[in-house]
PASE-236763 format. One line per field, with one value per residue: residue number from 1; residue in three letters; x, y, z of N, C-alpha, C in turn. Coordinates in Angstrom, 2 decimals. Example, Ala and Ser with C-alpha at 12.3 -4.5 7.8 and 13.67 -1.06 7.14 Angstrom:
BEGIN
resi: (1  2) .
resn: (ALA  SER) .
n.xx: (13.19  12.85) .
n.yy: (-5.69  -2.25) .
n.zz: (7.80  7.08) .
ca.xx: (12.30  13.67) .
ca.yy: (-4.50  -1.06) .
ca.zz: (7.80  7.14) .
c.xx: (13.20  12.90) .
c.yy: (-3.30  0.03) .
c.zz: (7.80  7.87) .
This chain:
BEGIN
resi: (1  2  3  4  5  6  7  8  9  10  11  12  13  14  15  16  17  18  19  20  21  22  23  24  25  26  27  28  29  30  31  32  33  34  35  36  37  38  39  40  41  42  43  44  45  46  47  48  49  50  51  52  53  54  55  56  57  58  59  60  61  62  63  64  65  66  67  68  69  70  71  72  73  74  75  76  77  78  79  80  81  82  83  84  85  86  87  88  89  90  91  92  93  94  95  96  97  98  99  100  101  102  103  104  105  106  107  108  109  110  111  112  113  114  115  116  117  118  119  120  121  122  123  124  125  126  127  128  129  130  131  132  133  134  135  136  137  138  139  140  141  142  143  144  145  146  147  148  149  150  151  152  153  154  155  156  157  158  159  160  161  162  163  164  165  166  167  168  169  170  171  172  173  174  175  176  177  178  179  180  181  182  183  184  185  186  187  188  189  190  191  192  193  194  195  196  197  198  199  200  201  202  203  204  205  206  207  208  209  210  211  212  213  214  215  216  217  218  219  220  221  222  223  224  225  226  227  228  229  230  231  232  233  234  235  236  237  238  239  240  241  242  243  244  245  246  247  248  249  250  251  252  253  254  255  256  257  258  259  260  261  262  263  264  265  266  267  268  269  270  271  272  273  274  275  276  277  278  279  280  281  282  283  284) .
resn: (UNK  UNK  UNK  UNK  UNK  UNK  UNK  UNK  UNK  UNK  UNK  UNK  UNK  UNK  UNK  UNK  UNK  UNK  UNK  UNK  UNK  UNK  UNK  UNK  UNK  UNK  UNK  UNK  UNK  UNK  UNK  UNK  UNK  UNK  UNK  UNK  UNK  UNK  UNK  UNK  UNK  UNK  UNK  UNK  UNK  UNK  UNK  UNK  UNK  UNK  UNK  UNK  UNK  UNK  UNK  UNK  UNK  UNK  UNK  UNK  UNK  UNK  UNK  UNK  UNK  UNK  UNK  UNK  UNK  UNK  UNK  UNK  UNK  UNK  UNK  UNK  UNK  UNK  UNK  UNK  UNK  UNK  UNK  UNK  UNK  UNK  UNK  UNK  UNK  UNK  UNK  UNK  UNK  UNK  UNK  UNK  UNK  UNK  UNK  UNK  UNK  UNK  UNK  UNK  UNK  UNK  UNK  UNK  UNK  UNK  UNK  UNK  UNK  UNK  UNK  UNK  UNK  UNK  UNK  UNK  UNK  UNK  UNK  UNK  UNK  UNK  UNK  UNK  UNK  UNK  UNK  UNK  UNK  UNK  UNK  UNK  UNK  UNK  UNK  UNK  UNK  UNK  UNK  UNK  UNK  UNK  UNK  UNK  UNK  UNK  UNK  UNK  UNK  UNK  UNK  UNK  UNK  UNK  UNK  UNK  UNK  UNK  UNK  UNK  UNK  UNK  UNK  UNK  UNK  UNK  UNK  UNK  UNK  UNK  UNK  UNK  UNK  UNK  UNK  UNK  UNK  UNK  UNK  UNK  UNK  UNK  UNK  UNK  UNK  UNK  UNK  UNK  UNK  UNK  UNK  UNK  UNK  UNK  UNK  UNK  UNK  UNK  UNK  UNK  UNK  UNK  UNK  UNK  UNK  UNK  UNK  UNK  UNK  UNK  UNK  UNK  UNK  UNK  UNK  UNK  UNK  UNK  UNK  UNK  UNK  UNK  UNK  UNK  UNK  UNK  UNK  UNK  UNK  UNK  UNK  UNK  UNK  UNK  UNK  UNK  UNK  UNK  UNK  UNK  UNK  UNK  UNK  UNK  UNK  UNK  UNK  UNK  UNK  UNK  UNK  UNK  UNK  UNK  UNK  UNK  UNK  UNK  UNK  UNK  UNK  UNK  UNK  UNK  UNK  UNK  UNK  UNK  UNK  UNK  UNK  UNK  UNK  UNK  UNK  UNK  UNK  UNK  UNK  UNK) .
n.xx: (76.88  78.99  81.52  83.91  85.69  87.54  88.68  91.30  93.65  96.56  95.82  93.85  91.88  90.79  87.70  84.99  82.22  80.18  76.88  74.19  72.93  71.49  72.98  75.79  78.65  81.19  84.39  87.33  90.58  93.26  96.25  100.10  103.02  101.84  99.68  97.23  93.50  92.25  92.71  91.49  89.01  86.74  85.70  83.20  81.30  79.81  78.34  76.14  74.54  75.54  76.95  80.46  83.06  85.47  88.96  91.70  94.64  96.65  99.16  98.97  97.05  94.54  94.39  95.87  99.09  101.38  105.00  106.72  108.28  108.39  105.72  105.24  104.04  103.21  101.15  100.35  98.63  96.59  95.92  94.84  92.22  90.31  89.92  88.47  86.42  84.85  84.62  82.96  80.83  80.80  79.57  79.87  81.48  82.53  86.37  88.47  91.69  93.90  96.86  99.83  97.82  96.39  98.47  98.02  95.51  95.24  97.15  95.30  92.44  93.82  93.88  91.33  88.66  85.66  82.80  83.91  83.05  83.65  86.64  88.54  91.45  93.45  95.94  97.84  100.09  101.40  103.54  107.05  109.91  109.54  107.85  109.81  111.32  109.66  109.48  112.23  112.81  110.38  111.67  114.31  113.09  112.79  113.16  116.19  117.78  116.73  116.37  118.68  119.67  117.49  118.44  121.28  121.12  119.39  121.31  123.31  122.41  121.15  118.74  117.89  118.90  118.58  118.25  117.77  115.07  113.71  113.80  112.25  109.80  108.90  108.95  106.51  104.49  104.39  103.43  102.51  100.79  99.63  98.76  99.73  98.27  97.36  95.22  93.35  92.49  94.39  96.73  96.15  96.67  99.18  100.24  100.16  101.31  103.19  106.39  107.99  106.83  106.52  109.34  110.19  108.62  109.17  111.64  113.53  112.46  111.43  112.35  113.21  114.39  113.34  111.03  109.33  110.64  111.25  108.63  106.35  103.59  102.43  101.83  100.63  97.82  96.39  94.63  92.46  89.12  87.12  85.30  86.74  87.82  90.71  92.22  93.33  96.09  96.97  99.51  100.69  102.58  102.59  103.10  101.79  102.72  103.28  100.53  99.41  100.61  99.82  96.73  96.79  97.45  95.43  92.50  89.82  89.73  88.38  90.10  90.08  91.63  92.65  92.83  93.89  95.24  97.40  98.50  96.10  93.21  91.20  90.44  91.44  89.98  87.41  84.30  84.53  85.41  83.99  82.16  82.56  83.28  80.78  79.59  81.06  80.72  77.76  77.39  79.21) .
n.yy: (94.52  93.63  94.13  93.55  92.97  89.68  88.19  86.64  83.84  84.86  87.36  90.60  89.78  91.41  90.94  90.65  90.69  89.87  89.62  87.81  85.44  82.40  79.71  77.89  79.36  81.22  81.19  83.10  82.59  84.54  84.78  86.02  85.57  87.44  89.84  91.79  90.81  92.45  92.63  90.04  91.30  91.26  88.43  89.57  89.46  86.76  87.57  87.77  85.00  83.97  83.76  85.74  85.72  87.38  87.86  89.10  88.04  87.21  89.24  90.92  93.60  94.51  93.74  92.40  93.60  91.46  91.44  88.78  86.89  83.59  83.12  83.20  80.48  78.01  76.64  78.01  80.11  78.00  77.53  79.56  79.20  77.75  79.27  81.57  80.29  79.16  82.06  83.18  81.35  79.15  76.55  74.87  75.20  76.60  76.43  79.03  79.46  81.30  81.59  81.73  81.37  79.68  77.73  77.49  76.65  74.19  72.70  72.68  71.28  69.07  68.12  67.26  68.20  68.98  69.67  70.67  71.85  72.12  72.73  75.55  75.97  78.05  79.58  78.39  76.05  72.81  72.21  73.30  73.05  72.22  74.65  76.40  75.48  76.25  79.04  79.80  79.10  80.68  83.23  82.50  82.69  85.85  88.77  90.48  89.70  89.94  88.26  87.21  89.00  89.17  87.07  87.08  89.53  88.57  86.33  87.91  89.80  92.16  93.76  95.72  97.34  99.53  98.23  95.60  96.02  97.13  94.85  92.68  94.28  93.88  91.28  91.05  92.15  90.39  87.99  88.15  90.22  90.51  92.22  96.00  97.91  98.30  97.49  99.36  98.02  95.91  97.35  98.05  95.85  95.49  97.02  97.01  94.74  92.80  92.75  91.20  88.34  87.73  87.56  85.78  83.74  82.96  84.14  85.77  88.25  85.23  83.57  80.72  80.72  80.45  79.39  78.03  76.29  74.47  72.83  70.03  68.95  67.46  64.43  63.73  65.03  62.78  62.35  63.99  64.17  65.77  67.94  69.38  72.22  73.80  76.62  78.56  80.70  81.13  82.48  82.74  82.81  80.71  78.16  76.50  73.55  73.44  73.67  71.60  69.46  69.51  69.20  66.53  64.99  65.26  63.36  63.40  65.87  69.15  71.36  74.51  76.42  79.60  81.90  84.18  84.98  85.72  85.69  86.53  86.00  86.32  88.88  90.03  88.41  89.21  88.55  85.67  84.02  84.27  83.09  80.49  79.94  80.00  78.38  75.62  75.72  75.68  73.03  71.39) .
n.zz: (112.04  114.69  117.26  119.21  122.33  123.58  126.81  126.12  126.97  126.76  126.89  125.96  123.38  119.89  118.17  115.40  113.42  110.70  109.88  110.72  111.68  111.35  110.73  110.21  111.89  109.97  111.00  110.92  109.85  110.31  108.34  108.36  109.45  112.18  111.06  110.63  110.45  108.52  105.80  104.53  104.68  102.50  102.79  104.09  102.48  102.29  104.81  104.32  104.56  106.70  109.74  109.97  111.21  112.41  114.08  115.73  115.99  118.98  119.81  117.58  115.35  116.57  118.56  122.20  122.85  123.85  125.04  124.97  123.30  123.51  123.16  120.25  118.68  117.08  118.36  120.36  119.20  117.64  119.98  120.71  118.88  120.21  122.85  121.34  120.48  123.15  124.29  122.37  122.50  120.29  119.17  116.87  113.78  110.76  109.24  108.07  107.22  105.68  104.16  106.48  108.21  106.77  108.70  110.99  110.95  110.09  112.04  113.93  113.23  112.80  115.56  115.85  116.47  118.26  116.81  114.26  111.34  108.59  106.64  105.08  102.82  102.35  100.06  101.21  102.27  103.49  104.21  104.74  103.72  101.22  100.36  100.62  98.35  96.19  96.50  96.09  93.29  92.06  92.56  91.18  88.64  88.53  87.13  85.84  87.69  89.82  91.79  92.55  93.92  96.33  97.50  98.45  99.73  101.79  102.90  104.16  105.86  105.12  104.58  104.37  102.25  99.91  97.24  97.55  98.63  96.59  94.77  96.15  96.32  93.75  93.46  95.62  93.21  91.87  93.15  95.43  96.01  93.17  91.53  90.60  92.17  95.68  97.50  99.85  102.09  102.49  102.58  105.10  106.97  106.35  107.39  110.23  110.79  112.60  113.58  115.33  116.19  112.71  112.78  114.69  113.74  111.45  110.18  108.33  105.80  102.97  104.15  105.97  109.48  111.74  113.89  112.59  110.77  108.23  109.04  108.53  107.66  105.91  105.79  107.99  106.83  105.69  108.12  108.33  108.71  107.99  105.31  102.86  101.48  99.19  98.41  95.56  93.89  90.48  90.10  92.53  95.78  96.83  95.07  92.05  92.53  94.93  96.36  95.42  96.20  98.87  98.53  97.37  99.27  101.16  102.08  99.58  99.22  97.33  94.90  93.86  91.36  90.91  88.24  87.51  89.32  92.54  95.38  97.00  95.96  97.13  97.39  94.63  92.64  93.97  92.96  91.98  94.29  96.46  95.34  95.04  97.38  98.83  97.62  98.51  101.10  101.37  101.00  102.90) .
ca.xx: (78.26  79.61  82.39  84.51  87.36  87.44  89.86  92.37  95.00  97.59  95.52  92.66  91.66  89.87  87.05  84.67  81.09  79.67  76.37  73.24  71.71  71.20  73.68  77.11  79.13  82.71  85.73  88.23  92.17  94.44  98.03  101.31  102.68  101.42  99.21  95.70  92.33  91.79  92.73  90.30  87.63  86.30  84.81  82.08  80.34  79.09  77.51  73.85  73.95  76.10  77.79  81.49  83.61  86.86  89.52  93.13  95.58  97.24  100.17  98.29  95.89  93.44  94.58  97.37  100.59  102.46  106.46  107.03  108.74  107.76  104.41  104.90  104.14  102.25  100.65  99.81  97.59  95.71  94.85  93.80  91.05  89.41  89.72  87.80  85.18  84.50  84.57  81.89  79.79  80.92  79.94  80.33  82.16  83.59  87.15  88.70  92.95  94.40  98.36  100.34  96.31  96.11  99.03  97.31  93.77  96.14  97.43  93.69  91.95  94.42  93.61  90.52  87.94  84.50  82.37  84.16  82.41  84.92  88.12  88.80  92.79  93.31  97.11  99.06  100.86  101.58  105.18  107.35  110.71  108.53  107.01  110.86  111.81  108.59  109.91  113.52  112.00  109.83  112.89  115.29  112.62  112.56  113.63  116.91  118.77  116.38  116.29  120.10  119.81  117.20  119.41  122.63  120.67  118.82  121.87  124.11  121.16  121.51  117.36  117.44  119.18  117.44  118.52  117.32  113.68  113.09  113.32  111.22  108.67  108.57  108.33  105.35  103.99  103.69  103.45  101.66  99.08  99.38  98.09  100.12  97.94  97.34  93.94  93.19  92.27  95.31  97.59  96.24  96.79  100.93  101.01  99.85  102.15  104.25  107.70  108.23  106.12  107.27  111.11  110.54  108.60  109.79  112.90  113.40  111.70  110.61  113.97  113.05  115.20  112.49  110.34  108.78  111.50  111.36  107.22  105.71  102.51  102.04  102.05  99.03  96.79  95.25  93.73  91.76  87.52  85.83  85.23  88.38  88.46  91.55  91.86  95.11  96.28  98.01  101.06  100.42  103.98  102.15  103.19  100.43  103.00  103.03  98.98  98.97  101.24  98.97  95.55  96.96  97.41  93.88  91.08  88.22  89.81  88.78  90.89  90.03  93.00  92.03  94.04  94.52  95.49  98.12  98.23  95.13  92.31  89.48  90.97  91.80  88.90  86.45  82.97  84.52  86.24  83.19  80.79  83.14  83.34  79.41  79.18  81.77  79.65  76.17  77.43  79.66) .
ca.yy: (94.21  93.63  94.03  93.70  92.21  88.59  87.49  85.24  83.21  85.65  88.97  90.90  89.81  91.60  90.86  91.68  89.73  90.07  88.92  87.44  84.28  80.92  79.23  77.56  80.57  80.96  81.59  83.33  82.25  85.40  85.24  87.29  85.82  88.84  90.37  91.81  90.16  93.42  92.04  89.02  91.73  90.83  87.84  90.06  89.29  85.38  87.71  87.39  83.67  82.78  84.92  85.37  85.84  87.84  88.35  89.28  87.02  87.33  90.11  90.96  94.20  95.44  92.55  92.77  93.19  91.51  91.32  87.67  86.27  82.61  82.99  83.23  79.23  77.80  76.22  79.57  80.34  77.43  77.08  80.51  79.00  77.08  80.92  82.25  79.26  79.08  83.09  83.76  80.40  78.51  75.29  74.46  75.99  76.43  77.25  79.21  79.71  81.44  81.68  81.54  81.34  77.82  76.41  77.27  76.09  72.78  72.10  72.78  70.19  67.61  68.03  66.43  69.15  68.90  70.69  71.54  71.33  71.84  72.80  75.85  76.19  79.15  80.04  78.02  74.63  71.75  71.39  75.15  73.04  72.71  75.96  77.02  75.78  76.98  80.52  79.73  78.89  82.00  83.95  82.68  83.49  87.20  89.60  91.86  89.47  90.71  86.97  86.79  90.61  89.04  85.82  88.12  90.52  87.90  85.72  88.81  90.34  93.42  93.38  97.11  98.02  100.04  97.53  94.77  96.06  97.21  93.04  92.52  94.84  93.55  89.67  90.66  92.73  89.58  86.98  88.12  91.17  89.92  94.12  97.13  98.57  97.43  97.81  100.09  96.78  95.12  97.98  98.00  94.87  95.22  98.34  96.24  93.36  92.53  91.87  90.38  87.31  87.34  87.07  84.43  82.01  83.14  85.08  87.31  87.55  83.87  82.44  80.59  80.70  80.71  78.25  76.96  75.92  72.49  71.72  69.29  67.75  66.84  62.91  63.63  65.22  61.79  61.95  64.87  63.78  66.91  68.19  70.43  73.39  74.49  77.59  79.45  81.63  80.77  83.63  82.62  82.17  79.07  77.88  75.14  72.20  73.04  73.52  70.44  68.19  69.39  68.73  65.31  63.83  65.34  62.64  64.24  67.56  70.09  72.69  75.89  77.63  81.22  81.76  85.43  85.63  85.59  85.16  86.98  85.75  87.14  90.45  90.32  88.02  88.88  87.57  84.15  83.41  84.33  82.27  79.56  79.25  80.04  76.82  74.70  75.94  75.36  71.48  70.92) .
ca.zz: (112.42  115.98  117.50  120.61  122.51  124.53  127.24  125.98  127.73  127.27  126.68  125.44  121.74  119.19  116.75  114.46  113.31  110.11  109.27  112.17  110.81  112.60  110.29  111.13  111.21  109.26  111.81  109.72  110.83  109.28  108.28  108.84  110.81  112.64  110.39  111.27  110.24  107.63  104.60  104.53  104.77  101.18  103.02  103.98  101.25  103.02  105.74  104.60  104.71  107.92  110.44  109.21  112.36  112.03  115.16  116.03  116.88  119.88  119.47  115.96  114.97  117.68  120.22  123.26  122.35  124.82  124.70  125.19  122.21  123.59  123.06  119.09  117.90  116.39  119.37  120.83  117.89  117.30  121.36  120.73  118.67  121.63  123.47  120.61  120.05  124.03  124.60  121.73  122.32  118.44  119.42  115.17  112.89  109.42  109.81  106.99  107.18  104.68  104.30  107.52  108.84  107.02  109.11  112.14  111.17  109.68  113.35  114.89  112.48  113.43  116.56  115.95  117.55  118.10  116.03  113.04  109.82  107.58  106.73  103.88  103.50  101.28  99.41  101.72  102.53  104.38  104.02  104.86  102.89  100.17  99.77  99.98  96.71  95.25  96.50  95.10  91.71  91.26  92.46  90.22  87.59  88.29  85.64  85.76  88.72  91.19  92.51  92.96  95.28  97.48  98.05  98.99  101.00  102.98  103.43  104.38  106.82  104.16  104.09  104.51  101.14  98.78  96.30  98.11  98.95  95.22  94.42  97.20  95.96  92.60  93.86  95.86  93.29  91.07  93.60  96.44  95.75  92.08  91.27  90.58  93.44  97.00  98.22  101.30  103.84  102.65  103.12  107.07  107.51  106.23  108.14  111.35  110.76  114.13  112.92  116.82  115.20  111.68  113.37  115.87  113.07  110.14  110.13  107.18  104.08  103.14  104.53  107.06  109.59  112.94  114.80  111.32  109.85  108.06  109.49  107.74  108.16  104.62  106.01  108.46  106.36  105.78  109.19  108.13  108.35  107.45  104.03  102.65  100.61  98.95  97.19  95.42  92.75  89.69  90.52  94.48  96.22  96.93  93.99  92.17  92.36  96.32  97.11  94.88  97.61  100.12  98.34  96.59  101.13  101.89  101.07  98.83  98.89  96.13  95.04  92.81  90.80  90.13  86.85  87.20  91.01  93.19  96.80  97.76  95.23  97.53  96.71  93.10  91.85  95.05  93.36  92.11  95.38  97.09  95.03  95.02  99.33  99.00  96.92  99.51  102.86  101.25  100.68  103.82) .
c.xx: (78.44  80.73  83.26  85.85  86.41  88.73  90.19  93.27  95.82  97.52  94.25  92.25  90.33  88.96  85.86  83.16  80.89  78.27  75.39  72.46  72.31  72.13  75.32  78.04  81.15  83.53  86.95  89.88  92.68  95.91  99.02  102.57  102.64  100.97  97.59  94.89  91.62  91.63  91.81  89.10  86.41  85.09  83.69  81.17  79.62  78.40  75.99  74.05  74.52  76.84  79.56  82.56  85.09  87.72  90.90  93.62  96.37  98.74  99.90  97.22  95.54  93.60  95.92  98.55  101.66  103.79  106.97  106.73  108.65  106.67  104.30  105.81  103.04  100.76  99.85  98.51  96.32  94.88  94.04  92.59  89.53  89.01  88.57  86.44  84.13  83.77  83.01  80.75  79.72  81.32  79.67  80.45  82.87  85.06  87.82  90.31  93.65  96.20  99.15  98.60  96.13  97.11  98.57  95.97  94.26  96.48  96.19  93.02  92.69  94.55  92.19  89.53  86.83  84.26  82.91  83.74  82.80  85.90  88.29  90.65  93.39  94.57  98.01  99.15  101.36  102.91  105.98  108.64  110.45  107.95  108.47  111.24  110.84  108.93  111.01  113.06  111.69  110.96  113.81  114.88  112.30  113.35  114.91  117.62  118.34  116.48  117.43  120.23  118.80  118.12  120.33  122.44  120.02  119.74  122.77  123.60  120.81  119.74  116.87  117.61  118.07  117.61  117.50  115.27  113.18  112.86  112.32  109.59  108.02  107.96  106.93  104.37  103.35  103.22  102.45  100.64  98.75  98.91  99.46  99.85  97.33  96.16  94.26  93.15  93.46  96.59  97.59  96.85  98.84  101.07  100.80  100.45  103.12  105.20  108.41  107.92  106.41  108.84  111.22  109.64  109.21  111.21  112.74  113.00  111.14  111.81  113.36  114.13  114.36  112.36  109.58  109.32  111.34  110.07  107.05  104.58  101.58  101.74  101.29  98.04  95.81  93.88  92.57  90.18  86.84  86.31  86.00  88.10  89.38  91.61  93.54  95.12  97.47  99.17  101.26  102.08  104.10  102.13  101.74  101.37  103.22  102.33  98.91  99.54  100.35  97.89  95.79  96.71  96.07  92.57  89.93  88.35  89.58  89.39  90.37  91.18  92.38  93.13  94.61  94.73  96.49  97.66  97.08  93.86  90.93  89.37  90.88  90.33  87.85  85.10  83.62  85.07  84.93  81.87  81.42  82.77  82.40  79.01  79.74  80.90  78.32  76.43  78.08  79.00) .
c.yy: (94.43  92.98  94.39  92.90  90.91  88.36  86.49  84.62  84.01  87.52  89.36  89.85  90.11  90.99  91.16  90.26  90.49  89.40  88.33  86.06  83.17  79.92  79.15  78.66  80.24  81.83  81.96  83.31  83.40  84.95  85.96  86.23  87.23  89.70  90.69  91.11  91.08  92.87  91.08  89.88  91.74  89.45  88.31  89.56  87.80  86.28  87.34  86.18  83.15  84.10  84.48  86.36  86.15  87.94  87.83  89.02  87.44  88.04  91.16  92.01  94.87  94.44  93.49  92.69  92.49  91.22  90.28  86.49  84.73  81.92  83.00  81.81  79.24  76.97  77.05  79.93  79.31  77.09  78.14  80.37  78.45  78.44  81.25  81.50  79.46  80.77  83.17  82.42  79.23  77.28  74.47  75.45  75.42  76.85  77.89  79.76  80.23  81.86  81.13  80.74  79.62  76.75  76.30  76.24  74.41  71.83  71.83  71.88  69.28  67.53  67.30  67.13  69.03  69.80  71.60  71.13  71.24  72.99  73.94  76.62  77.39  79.78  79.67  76.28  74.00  71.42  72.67  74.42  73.30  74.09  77.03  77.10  76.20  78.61  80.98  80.07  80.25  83.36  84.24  82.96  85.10  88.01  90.63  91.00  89.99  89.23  86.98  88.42  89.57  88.14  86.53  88.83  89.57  86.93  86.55  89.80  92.07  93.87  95.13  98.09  97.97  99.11  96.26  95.08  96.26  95.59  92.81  92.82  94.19  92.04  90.11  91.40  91.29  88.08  86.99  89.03  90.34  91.21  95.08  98.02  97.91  97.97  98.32  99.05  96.23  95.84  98.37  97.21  94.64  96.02  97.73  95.52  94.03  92.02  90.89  89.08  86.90  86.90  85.89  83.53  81.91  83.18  86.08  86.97  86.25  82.74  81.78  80.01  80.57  79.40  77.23  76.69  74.48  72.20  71.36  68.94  67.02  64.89  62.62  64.47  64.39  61.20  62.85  64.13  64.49  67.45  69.31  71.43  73.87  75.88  78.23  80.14  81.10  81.19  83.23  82.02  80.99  78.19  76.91  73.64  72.16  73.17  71.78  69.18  68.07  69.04  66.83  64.14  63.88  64.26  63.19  65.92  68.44  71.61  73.39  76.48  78.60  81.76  83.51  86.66  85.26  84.90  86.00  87.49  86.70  88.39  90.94  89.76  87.88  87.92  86.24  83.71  83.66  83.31  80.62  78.99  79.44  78.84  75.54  74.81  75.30  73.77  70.94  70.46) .
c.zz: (113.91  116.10  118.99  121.29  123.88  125.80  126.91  127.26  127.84  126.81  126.19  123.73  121.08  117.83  116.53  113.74  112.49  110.05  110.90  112.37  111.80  112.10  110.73  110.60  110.40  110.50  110.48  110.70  109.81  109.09  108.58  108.26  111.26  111.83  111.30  109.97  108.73  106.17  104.12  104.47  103.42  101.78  103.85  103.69  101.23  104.07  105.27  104.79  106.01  109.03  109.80  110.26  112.50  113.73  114.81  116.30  118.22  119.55  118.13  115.76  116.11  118.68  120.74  122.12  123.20  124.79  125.61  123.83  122.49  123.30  121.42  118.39  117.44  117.06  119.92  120.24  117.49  119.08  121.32  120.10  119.82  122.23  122.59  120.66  121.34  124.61  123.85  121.88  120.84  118.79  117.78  114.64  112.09  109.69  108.52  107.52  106.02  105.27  105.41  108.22  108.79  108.03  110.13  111.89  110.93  111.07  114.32  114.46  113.11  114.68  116.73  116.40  117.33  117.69  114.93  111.92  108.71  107.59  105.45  104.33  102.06  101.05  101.05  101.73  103.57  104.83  104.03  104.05  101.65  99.49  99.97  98.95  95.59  95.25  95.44  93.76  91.20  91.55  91.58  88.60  87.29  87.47  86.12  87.28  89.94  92.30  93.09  94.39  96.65  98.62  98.92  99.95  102.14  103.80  104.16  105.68  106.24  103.83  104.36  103.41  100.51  97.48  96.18  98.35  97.75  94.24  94.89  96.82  94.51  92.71  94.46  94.72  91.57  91.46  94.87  96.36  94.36  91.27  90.88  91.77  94.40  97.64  99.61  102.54  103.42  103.05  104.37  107.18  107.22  106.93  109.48  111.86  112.00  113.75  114.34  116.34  114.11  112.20  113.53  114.72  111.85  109.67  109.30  105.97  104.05  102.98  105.88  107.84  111.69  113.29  113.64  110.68  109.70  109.01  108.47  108.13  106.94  105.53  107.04  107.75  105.68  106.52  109.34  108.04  108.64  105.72  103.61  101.47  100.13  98.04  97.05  94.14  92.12  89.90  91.62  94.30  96.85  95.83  93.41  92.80  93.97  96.78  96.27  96.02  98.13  99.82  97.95  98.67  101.81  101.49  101.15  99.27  98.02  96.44  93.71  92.89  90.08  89.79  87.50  88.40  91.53  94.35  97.77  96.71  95.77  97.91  95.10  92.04  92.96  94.47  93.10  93.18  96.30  96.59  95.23  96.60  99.61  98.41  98.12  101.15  102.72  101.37  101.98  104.66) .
């Protein structure tokens, strides 16, 4: 394992190499927004066959922090791939995006970039209206009116009541860990999270109310010509009927639904999510 920091465009950034082999290595894009790279650390487990290339987004983990709320788009993030590719020498690469991660790696693909070999887009979507009413939905299915507290508290800015966070907890605890208990790398990576970043794209909770409000790019993901990976969890707050939009616009996309996962499969069911994106690399 090696590890170290690069100059970026607008600061240090850290990361993290698994793995030594002559093979096209995996770039891993994280989520949050503003989350560290920790959580993904399950993909480990591709080091013997490829290098598997972790780092910190810009404001994010073991990178700068710098306090310039401009700098958190979505633009920002995916130029930071070029930073990363150019800094470490990754003239090809796999790119792997999971969550927030896939909309970046989503905007970087359609950019058209040399040397990417393919594309894996892992518990997220193409469309942020879309993957609202998939939220709605599993909301207004939560048990005991916890759906109707988040609504109230998030429209009210009330996101501090103890009322309000005990919903919260329960939605992610069947929607996003998908567990009872929260693994040690995934509980860095929430304790890490930059709410500066979540604010400015997000807003609060999964209201969006930021800089990603209403993207789409469901309606270019035709222009996609590398070989696509999707992956998601049955519970995932990615619902299926909204990874399904996004795989149905990709041509010759496959997608794996891992029945008895949420939104962080290569946590909950590590070897099949690992044999699975060991099957999609060997063929890309």
């Amino acid at each position: 394992m090696r590890e170290g920091t690069i100059a970026g465009p607008h600061g240090s950034i850290y990361y993290r190499i698994v793995g030594d082999s002559d093979a096209v290595p995996l770039l891993v894009i994280h989520g949050g927004p503003g989350m560290s790279h920790d959580y993904l650390r399950d993909l480990d487990g591709l080091g013997d066959e490829r290098p598997v290339i972790y780092y910190d987004q810009i404001g994010c983990g073991r990178s700068d922090r710098p306090d310039d709320p401009s700098l958190w788009t979505l633009s920002t993030f995916a130029d930071e791939i070029d930073a990363v590719r150019g800094a470490l020498g990754l003239d090809r690469v796999h790119l792997f995006g999971q969550s927030a991660g896939g909309w970046i790696a989503m905007d970087y693909a359609l950019r058209a970039p040399d040397g990417l070999a393919s594309l894996h887009l892992a518990n997220t979507c193409a469309s942020i209206p879309l993957f609202e009413r998939g939220v709605a939905q599993l909301r207004a299915a939560l048990p005991g009116g916890a759906g109707a507290v988040i609504e109230v508290c998030e429209s009210n800015s009330s996101t501090y009541d103890p009322e309000y966070l005990s919903a919260v907890g329960l939605f992610n605890r069947l929607h996003f860990m998908g567990a009872e208990d929260i693994a040690g790398h995934v509980q860095s990576s929430l304790r890490a999270l930059n709410p500066a970043i979540y604010r400015v794209m997000v807003g609060t909770g999964l209201t969006f109310t930021g800089n990603m409000a209403g993207w789409d790019v469901t309606d270019r993901l035709g222009r996609l010509d590398v070989p696509v990976l999707v992956t998601s969890g049955r519970f995932d707050e990615m619902t299926p009927d909204v990874v399904r939009a996004m795989v149905d616009a990709i041509p010759g996309a496959r997608w794996q639904l891992f029945e008895k996962s949420a939104h962080l499969p290569m946590v909950t069911e590590t070897d099949a999510f690992i044999r699975v994106t060991r099957q999609f690399l060997a063929s890309a």
